[in-house]
C-alpha positions as CSV (number, residue, x, y, z in Angstrom):
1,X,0.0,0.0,0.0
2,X,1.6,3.3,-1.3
3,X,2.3,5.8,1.5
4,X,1.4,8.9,-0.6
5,X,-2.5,7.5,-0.6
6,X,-2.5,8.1,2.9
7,X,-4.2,10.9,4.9
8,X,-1.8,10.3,7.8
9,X,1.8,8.1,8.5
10,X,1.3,4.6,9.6
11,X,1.5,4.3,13.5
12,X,2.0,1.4,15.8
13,X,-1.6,-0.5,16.6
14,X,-2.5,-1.3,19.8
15,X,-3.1,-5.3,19.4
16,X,-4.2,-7.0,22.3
17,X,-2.9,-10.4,21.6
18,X,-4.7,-13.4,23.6
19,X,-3.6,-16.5,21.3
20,X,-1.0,-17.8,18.9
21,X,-3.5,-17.7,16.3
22,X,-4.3,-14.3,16.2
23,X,-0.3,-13.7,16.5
24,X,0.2,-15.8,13.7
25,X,-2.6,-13.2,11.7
26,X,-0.6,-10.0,13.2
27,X,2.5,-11.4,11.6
28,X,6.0,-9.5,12.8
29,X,5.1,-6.1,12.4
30,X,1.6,-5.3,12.2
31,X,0.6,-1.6,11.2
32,X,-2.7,-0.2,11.3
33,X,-2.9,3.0,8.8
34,X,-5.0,5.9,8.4
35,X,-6.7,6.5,5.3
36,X,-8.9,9.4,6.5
37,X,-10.3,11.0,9.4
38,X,-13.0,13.1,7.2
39,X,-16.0,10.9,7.7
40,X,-19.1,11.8,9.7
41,X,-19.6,8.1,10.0
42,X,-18.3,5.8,8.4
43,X,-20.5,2.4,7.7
44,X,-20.8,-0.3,4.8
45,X,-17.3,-0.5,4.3
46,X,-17.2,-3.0,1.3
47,X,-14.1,-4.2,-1.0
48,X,-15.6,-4.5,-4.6
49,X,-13.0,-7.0,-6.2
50,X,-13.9,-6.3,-10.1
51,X,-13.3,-2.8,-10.0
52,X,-10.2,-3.4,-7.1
53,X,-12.0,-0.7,-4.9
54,X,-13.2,0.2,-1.8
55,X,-16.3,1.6,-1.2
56,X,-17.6,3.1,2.2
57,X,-20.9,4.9,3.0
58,X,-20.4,8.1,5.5
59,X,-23.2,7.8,6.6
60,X,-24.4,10.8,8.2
61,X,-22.9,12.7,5.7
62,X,-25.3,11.1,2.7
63,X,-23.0,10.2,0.8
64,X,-21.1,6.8,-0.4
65,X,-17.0,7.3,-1.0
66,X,-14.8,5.3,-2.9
67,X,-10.7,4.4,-1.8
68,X,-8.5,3.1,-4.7
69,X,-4.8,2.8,-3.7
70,X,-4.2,5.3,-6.8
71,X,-6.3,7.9,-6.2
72,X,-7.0,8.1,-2.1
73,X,-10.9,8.8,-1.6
74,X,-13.3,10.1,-3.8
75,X,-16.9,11.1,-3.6
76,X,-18.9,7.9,-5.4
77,X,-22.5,8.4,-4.8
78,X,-24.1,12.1,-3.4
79,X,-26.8,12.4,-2.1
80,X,-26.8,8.7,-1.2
81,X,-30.6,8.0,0.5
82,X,-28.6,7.5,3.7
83,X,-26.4,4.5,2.4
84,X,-25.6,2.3,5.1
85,X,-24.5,-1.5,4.4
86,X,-23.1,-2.7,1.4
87,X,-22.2,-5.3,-0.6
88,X,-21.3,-6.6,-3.9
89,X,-22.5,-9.3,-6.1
90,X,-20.8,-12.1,-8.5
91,X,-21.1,-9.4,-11.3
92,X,-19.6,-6.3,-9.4
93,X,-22.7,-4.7,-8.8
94,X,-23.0,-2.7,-5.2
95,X,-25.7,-3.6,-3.4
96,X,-26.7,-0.9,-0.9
97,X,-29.2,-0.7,1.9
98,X,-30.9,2.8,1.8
99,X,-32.5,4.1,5.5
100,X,-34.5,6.9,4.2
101,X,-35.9,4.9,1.3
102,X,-36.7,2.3,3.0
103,X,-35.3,-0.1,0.5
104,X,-32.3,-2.4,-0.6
105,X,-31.6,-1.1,-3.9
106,X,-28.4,-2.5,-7.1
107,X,-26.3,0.0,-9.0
108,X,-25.9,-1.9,-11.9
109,X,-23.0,-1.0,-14.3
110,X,-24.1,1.6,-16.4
111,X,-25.0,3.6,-13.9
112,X,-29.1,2.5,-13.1
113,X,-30.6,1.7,-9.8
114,X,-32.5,-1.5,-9.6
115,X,-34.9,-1.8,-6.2
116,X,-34.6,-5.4,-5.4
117,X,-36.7,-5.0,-1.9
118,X,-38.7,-2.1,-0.4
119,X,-41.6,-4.3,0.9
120,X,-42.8,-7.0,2.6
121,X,-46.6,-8.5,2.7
122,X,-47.8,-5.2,0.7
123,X,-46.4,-3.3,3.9
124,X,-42.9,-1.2,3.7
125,X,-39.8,-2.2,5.2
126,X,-38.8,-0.3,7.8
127,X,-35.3,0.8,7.6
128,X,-32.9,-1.7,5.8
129,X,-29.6,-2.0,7.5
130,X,-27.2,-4.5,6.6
131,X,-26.3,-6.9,3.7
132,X,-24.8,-10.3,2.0
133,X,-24.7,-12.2,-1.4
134,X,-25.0,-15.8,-0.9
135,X,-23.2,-17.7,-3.6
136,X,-26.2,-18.5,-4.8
137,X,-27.4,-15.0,-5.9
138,X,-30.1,-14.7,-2.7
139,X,-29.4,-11.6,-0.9
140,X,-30.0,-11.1,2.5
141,X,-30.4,-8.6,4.7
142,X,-31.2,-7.2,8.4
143,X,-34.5,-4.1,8.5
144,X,-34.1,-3.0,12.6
145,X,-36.4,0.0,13.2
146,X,-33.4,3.0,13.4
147,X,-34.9,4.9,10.9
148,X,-38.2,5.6,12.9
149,X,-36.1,6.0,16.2
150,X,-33.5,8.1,14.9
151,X,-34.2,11.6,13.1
152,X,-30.9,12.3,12.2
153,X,-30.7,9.7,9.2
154,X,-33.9,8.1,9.9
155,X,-37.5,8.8,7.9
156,X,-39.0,9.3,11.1
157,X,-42.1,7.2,9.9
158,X,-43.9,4.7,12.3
159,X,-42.8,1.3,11.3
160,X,-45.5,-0.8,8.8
161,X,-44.1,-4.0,9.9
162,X,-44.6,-4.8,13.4
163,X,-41.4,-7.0,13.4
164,X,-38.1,-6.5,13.0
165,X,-36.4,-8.7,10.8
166,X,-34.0,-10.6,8.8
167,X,-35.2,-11.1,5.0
168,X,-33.8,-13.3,2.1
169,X,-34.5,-12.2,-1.6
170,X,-34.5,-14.6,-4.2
171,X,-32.0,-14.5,-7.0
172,X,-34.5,-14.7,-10.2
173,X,-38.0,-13.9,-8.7
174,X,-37.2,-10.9,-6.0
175,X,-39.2,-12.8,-3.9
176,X,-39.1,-11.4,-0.4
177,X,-39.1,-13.9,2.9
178,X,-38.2,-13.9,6.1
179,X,-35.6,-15.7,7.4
180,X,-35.5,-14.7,11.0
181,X,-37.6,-12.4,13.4
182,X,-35.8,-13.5,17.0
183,X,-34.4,-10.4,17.2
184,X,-34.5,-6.8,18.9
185,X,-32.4,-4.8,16.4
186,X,-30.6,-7.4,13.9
187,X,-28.1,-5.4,12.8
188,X,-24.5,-6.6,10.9
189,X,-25.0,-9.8,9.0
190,X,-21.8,-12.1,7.2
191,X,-22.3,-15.9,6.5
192,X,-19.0,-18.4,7.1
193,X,-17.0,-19.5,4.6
194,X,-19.2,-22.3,3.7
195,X,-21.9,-20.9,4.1
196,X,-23.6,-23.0,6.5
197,X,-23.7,-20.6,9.2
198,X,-25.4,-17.3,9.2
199,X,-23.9,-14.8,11.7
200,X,-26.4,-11.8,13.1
201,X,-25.8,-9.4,15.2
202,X,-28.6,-7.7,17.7
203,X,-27.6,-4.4,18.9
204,X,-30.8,-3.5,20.7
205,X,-28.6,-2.5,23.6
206,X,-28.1,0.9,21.6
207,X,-31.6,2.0,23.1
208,X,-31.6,0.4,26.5
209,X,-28.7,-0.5,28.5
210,X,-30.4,-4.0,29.5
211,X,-31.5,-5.3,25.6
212,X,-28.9,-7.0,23.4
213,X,-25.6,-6.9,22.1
214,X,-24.8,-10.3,20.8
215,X,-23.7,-11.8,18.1
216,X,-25.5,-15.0,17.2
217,X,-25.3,-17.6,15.0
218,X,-28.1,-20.0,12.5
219,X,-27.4,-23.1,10.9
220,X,-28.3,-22.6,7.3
221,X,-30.7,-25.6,5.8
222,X,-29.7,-27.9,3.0
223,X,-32.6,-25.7,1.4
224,X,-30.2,-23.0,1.3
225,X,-33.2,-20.6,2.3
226,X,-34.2,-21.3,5.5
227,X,-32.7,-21.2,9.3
228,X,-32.4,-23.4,12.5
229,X,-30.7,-23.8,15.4
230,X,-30.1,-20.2,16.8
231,X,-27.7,-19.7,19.1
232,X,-25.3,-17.0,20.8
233,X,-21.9,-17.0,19.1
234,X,-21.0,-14.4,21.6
235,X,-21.6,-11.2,24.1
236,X,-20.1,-7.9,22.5
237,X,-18.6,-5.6,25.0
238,X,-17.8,-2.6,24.8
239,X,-21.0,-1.5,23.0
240,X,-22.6,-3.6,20.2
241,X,-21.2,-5.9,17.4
242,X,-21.9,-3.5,14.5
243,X,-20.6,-4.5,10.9
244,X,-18.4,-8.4,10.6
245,X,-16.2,-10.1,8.3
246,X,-15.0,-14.1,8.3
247,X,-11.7,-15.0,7.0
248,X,-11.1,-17.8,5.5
249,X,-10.3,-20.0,8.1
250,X,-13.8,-19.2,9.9
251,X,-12.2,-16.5,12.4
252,X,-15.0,-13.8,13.0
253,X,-13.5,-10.0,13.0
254,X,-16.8,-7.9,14.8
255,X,-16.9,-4.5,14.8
256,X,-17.4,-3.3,18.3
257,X,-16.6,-0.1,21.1
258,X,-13.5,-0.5,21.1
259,X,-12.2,-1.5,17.9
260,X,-11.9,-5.3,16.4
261,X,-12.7,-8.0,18.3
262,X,-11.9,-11.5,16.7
263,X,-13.1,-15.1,17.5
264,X,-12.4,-18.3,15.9
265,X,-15.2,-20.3,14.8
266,X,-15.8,-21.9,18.3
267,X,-16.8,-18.3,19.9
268,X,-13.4,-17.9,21.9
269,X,-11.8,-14.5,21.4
270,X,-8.4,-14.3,19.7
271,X,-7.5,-10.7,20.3
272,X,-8.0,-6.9,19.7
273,X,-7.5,-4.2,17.1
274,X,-8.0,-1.2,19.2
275,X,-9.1,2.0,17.5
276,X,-9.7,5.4,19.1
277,X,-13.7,4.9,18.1
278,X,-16.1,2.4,17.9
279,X,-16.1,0.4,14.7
280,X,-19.3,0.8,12.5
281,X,-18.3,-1.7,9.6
282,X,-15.0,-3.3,8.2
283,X,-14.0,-5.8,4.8
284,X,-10.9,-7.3,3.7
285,X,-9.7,-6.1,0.4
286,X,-6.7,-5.4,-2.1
287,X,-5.7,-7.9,-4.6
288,X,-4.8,-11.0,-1.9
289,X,-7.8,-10.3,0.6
290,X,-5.3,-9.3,2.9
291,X,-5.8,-6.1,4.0
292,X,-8.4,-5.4,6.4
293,X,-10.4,-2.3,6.1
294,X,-12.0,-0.9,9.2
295,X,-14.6,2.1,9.6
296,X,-14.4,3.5,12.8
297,X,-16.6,6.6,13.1
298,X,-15.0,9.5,11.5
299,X,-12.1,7.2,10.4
300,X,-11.0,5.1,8.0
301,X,-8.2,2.6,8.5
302,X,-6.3,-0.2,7.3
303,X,-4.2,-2.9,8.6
304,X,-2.1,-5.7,6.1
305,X,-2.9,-9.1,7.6
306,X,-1.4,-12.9,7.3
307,X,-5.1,-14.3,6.7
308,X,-7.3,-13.3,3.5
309,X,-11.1,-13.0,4.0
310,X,-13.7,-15.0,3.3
311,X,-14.9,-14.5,-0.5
């Protein structure tokens, strides 16, 4: 990575190291850099592999940027509908979930905007949160109610559905169906590298100290639509697990209060990438899947890794 793309000089990371494993990830000399400081918020921080380009939506700042090792960070989408996760498909399209318009919506390449989901049961969805591309086309994604509780990014419109939920669209039809509603606020969502296990998170905790902040975990049916077994994967403190990534060895890197928190595949934590805020969203990237790209609040940042992630 090319120091002259970055807003700042690389500093040493505070790691807090609590396993070989996660040594052996850090490598010798592990450096976390930063690529900006000029977000509002940063979320739906998403590696687009086609286009070998980074694409994060500051949130609070309507708007979607775009980080290329060439050019630093540019302005991608503006106004943006409140952007907040995204993710890309097997054809490089971004897939973005929009608060304010209630939808989950495709930029396909020449520039158009497909809707793929704005409703459920003839009812709108409430506000569309976070997002993933099963390899088999089906999207899925997590619809919490912050855009009625929150004014600043929110619509500020009572909720239509009176659950809130995780959906599934299908690939061909658009089809919308739920996959889960066991939750308070479902939040970040990331499948393992087999995709047998769905990971969701439940940060209901962010309106009531008592509610959740958990990361759970969902067997995913030979059907490869449905759910079972859920289960806690793991209590997130500080704060709530916000955006997550797997590697390809299963490890789960959670966004959280105070920075990166990883755990292997059994739920036991590894270690720490502390940041100086909390984490909104993070995705490996670059040509090797290497480099982990993490939003935290008004920051961007990067650190090169010994693991790739998870296609």
């Amino acid at each position: 990575m090319s120091a002259s793309t970055l807003a700042a000089s690389a500093t040493s990371a505070p790691f807090e190291i609590y396993s070989d494993e996660f040594r052996r990830i850090l490598g010798s000399n592990p450096q976390l850099e930063l690529l900006s400081n000029d977000f509002k918020f940063s979320e739906g921080v998403c590696w687009v592999e086609q286009g070998q380009f980074l694409v994060v939506s500051d949130f609070l700042n309507d708007r979607v940027m775009k980080w290329t090792e060439r050019e630093g960070l540019t302005v991608y989408r503006q106004p943006a509908q409140t952007a907040n996760g995204n993710a890309v498909d097997a054809e490089g399209r971004v897939i973005s979930c929009l608060t304010r318009a209630r939808s989950v919506v495709r930029f396909e390449h020449d520039g158009s905007q497909t809707v793929l989901a704005d409703s459920y049961d003839g009812k709108k969805l409430t506000s569309p949160n976070d997002v993933v591309v099963k390899s088999d086309g089906s999207i899925w994604f997590t619809d919490p109610d912050y855009g009625w509780l929150v004014a600043e990014f929110g619509h500020c419109q009572p909720p239509e559905q009176h659950r809130n939920r995780v959906y599934r669209v299908a690939p061909d039809t658009l089809e919308v169906t739920i996959a889960s509603e066991d939750f308070d606020k479902p939040n970040g969502i990331c499948f393992s590298p087999d995709e047998r296990i769905l990971y969701i998170g439940d940060t209901g905790m962010t309106h009531g100290a008592f509610r959740p902040h958990r990361l759970m975990a969902f067997d995913v049916q030979a059907d490869g639509r449905t759910l079972s077994n859920p289960r806690l994967f793991a209590d997130i403190n500080p704060w709530v697990p916000d955006g997550f990534r797997c590697d390809v060895d299963g490890n789960v890197y959670v966004g959280a209060g105070d920075g990166v928190q990883i755990f292997n595949p059994a739920g036991k934590m590894l270690g720490k990438i502390l940041t100086p805020e909390a984490v909104g969203n993070l995705s490996f990237g670059m040509s090797d899947k290497q480099t982990l790209f993490i939003g935290a609040s008004s920051s961007l940042f990067a650190v090169k890794l010994q693991t790739a992630g998870a296609k």
